[in-house]
C-alpha positions, 0 to 999 in steps of 0.5 A, a space after each residue: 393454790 389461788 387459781 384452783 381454789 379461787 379463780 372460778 369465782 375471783 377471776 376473768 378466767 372462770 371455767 364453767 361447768 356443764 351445769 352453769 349452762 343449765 337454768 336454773 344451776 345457770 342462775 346460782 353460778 353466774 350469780 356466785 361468780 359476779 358476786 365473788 368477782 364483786 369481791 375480790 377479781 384476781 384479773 384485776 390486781 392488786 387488790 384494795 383488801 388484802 386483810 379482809 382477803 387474808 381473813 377469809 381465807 384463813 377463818 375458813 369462809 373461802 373457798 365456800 363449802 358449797 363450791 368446794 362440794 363440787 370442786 373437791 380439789 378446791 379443799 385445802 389443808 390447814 397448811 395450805 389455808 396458811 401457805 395461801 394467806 401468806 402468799 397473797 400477802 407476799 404478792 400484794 405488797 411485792 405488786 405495790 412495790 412496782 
């Protein structure tokens, strides 16, 4: 869940689209990806914030409605909201055991 609907923009691993090629859709893109890769970047865990993470993720600000307008697969279900919460979670303290 986390690599469809975050790592466009939290991650090393973004796969742009046609449009992030184009000024100025170009500017807006490279701007929301450094500034969500600012937040949080998957490619380098684990994270400092996990309860901020967690909060906006289930309070509904991530993934953001105008990523999602492109990315419908993006749109997750409550449940997923939930799934995904608590997997990050899960993740984030079984990588601080290690």
């Amino acid at each position: 869940m986390a690599q469809t609907a975050c790592f466009d923009c939290h991650s090393n691993e973004t796969v742009w689209p046609w449009y992030s090629y184009v000024a100025p859709s170009s500017w807006f893109s490279i701007r929301h990806v450094n500034g969500g890769r600012g937040h949080l970047n998957f490619s380098e865990w684990p994270p400092r914030e996990t309860d901020e993470i967690v909060e906006a993720v289930l309070e509904g600000e991530m993934p953001t409605w105008d990523y999602m307008l492109l990315h419908p697969d993006a749109r997750l279900s409550d449940a997923d909201l939930q799934a995904l919460a608590d997997g990050l979670r899960a993740t984030v303290a079984a990588s601080k055991l290690n």
